[in-house]
Each structure stands twice: as C-alpha cells, then as structure tokens.
N, C-alpha and C positions, 0 to 999 in steps of 0.2 A: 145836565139834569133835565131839563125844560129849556123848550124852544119859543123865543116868543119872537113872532114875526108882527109886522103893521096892522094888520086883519086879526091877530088875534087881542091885540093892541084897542083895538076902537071896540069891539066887543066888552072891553073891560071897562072902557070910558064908557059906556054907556050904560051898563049894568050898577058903572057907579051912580053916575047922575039920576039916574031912576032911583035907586036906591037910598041917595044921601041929600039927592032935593038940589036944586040950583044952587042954594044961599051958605050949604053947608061944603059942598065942594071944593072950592077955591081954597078954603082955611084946611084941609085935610090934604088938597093936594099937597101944600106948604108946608103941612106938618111929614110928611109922609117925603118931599123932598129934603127934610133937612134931617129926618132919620136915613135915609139913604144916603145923604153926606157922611154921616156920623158913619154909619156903616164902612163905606167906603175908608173915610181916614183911619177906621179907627183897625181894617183893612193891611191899610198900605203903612202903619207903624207896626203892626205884628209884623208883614214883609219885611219893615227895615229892621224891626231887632234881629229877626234871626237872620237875613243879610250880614247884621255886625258881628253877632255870634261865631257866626261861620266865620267872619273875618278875622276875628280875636284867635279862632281855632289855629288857623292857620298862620296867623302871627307867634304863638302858642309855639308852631312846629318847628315854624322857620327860627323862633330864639331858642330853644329848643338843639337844632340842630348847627346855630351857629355857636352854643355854647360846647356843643359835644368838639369841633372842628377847634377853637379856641383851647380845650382842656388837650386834646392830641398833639397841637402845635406847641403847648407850653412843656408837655411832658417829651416832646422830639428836641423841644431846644436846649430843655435841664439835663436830657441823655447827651447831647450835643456836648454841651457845656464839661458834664463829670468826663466825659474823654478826652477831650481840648485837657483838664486838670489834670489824670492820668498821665494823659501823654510829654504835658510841660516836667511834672513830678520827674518821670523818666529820665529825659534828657536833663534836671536838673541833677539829677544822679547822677549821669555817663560824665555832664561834665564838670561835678566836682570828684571822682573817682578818677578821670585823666588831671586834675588840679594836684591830686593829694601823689599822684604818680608822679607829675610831673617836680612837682616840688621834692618827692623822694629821690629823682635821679639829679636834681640841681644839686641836693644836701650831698649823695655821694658824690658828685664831681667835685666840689669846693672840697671836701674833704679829704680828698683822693689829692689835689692839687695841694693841699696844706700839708699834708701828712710829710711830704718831702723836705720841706720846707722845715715844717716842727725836725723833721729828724736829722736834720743838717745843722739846725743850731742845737741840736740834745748831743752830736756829735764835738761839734766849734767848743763846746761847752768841754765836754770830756777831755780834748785834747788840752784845752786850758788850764783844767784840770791838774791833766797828769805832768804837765809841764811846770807848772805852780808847785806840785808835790818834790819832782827832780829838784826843783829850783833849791828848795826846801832843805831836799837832805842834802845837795850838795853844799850849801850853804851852813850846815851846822856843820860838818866835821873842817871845815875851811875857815870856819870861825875860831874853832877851839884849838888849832892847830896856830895859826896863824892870822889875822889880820891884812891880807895882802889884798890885790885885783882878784876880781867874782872871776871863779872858774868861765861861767857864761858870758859872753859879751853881749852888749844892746842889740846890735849886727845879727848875732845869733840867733837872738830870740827873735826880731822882727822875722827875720826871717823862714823862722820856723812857723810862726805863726801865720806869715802870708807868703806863702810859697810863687804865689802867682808874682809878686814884685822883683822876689828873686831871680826868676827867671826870665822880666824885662833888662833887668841889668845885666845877665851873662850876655842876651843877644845884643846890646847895643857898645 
C-alpha cells in the first residue's frame, strides 16, 4: 500500500510532537502501541483460524477419502467372501452327489453279493421241500399197506441232502 522508510518516519514524529505537545505524546504513543498490538494479534488469530479451517478442510478430505477406500475394501472382501460361499456350496454338492453314488454302488454290490446267497438257501429250502413231500407220500401208502422199514434210509437222506459228504466217502 504505502512505503514508509526512516525519513518519512522522523517526519511523522515531529509533526506529532508539534502537534500533540511534549506532555501528551508519551501517553498516545503508548496508546497507539498497544492498538497496533491488538491489531497485530487480533491479525495473526484470523491467520490461525483460517490456517485451521483449511486444515479441517483437508482432514475433511483425507477422512473423506479414507472412508470411500474402507466402503470398497469391505464391499471387495463381502464379494470375496459370497464366492469363497458359492464355491464351498459347490463342492459341498459334488461331494455329497459322489457320497449318494458312492453309497448306490456299495448298496448294489452287497446286494448283488447277497442275492446268491438268498437264492441258494430259497433253493436248499425247496429241495427240503420236495424231499419232505416224497418222504410224505411214500410214507402214507407204506403205512396203510404195512407197518415195516421206511422205504428211505437215514443214509439216503443225509445223503441226498449233502451230496458234498457223499462224495468224500466214495473217494476215501
């Protein structure tokens, strides 16, 4: 605005003391330096609020943009997470789908194994059976006839029943 160097400086001091008298001077400089304090602080407190303003601004931006950075990370890890679930789901399919296979070819092999088995004794059965029946009618008309020795011997029948013993006895 205005320059004021030493020379224009003593110019003013002396225009004062002419003007305000020896006795008044002193007390106006005094007043006149502690309005130029006040000035000054009052100065360098506007300077610091908007200093801090600004600084608020900018805090402002940086939480601001550490919240945007924080909302993206959370929403990368819950996308994360749902495919991690997806993909367990998956495999928790594949492997109770080879479980329910798995257990389907166990069930026909036991079954397949048994089936032989069940039909050899619905066989052993049948032949008992039909021998039980011979036994039967040979047994009535051999009764009514006569009271003698059973057409069948024990011999017979073991025999016929387990043919496998039979045939250790011819060979030995």
């Amino acid at each position: 605005m205005f320059e004021l160097s030493f020379g224009k400086m003593m110019i003013i001091a002396v225009v004062a003391l002419i003007v305000l008298g020896p006795e008044k001077l002193p007390r106006v400089a005094r007043t006149l330096g502690h309005l130029l304090g006040r000035a000054r602080s009052y100065a360098n407190q506007v300077k610091q609020d908007i200093d801090r303003e600004m600084q608020m601004d900018e805090l402002r931006k940086l939480q601001q943009q550490a919240q945007d950075a924080a909302r993206s990370f959370e929403s990368a890890v819950n996308e994360a997470g749902r495919s991690v679930e997806a993909e367990a789901a998956s495999v928790q399919g594949s492997v109770n789908t080879s479980l329910a296979e798995a257990n389907a070819a166990a069930t026909k092999s036991v079954e397949n194994s048994i089936a032989p088995v069940h039909n050899a004794t619905l066989a052993a059965q049948d032949e008992v059976q039909a021998l039980e029946k011979s036994i039967a009618e040979q047994a009535q008309p051999a009764s009514a006839a006569t009271s003698s020795a059973p057409v069948i011997t024990a011999e017979q029948m073991s025999a016929t029943l387990n043919p496998s013993d039979n045939v250790s006895k011819k060979v030995a």
